[in-house]
C-alpha positions as CSV (number, residue, x, y, z in Angstrom):
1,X,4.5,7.8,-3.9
2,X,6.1,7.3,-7.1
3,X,8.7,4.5,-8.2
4,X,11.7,6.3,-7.6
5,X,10.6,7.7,-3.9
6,X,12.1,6.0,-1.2
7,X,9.9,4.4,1.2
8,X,9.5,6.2,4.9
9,X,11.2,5.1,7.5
10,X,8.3,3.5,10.5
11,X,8.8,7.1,12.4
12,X,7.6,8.5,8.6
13,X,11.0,10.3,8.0
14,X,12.1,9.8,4.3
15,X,14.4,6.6,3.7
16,X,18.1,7.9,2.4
17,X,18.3,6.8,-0.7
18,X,20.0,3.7,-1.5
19,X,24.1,3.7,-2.2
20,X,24.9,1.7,-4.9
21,X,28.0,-0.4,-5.1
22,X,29.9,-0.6,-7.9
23,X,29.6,-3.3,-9.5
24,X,25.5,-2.8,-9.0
25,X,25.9,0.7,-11.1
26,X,27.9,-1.1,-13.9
27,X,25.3,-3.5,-14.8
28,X,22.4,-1.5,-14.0
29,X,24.5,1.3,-17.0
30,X,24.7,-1.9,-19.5
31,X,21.9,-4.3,-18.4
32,X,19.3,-3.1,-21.2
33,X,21.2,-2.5,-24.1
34,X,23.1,-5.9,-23.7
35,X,19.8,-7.7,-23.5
36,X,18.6,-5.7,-26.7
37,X,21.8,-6.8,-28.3
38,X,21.4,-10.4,-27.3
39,X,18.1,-10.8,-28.6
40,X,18.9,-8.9,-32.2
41,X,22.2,-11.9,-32.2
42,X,19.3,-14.3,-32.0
43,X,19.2,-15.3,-28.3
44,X,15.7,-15.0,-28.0
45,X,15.0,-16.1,-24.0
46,X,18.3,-16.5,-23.5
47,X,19.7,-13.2,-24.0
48,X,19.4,-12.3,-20.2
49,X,21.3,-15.8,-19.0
50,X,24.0,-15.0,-21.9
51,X,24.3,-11.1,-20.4
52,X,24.5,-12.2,-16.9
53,X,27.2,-14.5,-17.9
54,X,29.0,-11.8,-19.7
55,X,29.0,-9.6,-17.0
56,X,30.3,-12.3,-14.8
57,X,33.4,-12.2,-17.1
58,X,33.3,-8.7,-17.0
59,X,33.6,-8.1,-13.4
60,X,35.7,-10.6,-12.9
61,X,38.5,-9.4,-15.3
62,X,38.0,-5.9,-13.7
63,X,36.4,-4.3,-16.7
64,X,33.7,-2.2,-14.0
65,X,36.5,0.2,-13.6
66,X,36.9,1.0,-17.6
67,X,35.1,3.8,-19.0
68,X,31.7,2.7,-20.3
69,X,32.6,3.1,-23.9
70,X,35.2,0.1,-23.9
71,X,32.9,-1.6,-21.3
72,X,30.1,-2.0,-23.8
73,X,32.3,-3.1,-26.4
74,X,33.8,-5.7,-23.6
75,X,30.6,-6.9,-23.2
76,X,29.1,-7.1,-26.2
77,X,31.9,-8.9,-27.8
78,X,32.4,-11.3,-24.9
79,X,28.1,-12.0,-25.0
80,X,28.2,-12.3,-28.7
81,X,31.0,-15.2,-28.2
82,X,29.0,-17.0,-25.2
83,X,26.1,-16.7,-27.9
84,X,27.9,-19.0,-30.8
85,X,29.3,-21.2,-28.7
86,X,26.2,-21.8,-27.1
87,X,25.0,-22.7,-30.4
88,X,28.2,-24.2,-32.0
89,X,27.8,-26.7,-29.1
90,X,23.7,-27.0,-30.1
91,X,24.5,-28.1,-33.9
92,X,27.1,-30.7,-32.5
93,X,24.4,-32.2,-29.8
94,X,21.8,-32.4,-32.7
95,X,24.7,-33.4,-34.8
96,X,25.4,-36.7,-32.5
97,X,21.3,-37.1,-32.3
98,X,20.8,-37.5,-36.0
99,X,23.8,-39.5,-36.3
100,X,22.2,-42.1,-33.1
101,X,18.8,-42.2,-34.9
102,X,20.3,-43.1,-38.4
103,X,22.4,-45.7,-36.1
104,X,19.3,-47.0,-34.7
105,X,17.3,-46.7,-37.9
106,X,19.2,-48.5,-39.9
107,X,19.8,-51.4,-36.9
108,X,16.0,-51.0,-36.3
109,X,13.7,-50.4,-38.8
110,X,15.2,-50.8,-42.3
111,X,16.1,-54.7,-41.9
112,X,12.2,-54.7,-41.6
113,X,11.1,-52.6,-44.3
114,X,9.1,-50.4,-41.5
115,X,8.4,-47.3,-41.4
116,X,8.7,-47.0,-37.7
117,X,4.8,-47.0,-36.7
118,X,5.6,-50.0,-34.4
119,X,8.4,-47.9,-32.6
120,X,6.2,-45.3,-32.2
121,X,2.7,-47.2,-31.2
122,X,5.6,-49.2,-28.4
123,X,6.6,-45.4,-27.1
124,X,3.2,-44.2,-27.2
125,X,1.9,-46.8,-25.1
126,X,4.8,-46.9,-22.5
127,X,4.4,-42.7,-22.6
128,X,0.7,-43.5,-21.6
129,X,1.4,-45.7,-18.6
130,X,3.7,-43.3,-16.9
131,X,2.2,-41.1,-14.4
132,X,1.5,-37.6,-14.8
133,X,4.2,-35.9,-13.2
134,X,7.0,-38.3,-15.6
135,X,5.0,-37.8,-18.5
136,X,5.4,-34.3,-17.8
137,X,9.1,-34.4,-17.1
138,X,9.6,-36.2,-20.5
139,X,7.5,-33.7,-22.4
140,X,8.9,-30.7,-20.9
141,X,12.7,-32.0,-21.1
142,X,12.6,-33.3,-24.7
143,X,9.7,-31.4,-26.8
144,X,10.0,-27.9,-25.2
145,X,13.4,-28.1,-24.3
146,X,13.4,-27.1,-20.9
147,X,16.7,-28.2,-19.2
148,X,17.3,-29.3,-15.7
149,X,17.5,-26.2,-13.6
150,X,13.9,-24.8,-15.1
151,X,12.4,-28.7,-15.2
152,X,13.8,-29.0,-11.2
153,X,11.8,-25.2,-10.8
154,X,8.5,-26.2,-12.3
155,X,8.6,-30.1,-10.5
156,X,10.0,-28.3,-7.6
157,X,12.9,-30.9,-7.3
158,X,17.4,-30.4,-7.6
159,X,18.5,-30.3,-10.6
160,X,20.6,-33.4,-9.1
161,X,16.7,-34.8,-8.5
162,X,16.1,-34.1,-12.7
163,X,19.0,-36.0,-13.5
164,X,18.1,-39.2,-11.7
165,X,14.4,-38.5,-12.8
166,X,14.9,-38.5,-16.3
167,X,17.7,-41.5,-15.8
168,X,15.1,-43.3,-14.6
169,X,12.6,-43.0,-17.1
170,X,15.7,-43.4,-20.1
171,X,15.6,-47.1,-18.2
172,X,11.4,-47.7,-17.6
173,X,10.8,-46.3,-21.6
174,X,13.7,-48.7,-22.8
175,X,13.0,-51.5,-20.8
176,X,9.0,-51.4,-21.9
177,X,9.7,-50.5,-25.3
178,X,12.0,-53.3,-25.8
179,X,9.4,-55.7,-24.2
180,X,7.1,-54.1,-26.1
181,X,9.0,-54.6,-29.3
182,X,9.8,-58.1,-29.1
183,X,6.0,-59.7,-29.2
């Protein structure tokens, strides 16, 4: 049976094949070539959550019923937008975070002529007394980037679960790093 047969029914009578609602057929017609487009903007793994969001707009300002010319148009402008402000609001977040580690770095470490090894021995060794599982929410949040909804997948937890996770150990790392610090 190939891929595009419908299964038998149990009394081995073919299946009728499967109606497709509107709404399915519309994003089944754009799925790929939006993805394609997504990842030659740039989106890389995101191009798929950037679509799907596009064709949320889509459908919900009625655009399923246009013909598919203007519909691909629709949806390519409308991804390409999601796309850059998904990134516009990327350069600001890393914008405040260089702006908080110059803060701290010059509160920090320049009044002590360091170079910040003692800041990062103190993280290293309150990283190391964690258990596995938070050392693995750290790593996973903050050097691979994953946020909350994939973190909560992989620790099999809410994403309301993440958030007070990784509040917590904000608090633990600060609290032992400070105690750490102040020997």
């Amino acid at each position: 049976m190939t891929a595009l047969q419908n299964p038998p029914h149990s009394d081995g009578a073919p299946s009728p094949p499967e109606r497709s609602d509107p709404v399915t057929a519309f994003v089944r017609q754009h799925q790929t070539a939006l993805c394609r487009f997504m990842r030659l903007c740039g989106a890389g793994s995101q191009a798929e959550e950037v679509a799907q969001e596009a064709f949320v707009i889509a459908i919900r300002r009625g655009v399923v019923e246009q013909d598919p010319s203007p519909a691909r148009a629709f949806l390519r402008q409308t991804a390409k937008h999601l796309w850059l402000r998904r990134q516009r609001n990327e350069r600001l977040r890393q914008t405040r975070q260089a702006e908080v580690a110059e803060h701290l770095w010059q509160q920090q470490i320049a009044p002590r002529e360091g170079t910040g090894d003692e800041w990062l021995d103190a993280l290293t060794a309150c990283l190391a007394q964690l258990p596995e599982r938070s050392r693995t929410a750290i790593d996973r949040t903050y050097r691979d980037g994953l946020g909350r909804a994939e973190l909560g997948a992989e620790l099999q937890i809410g994403e309301h679960g993440v958030r007070s996770l990784l509040q917590r150990l904000r608090k633990t790392l600060k609290e032992c790093m400070q105690r750490r610090l102040s020997r």
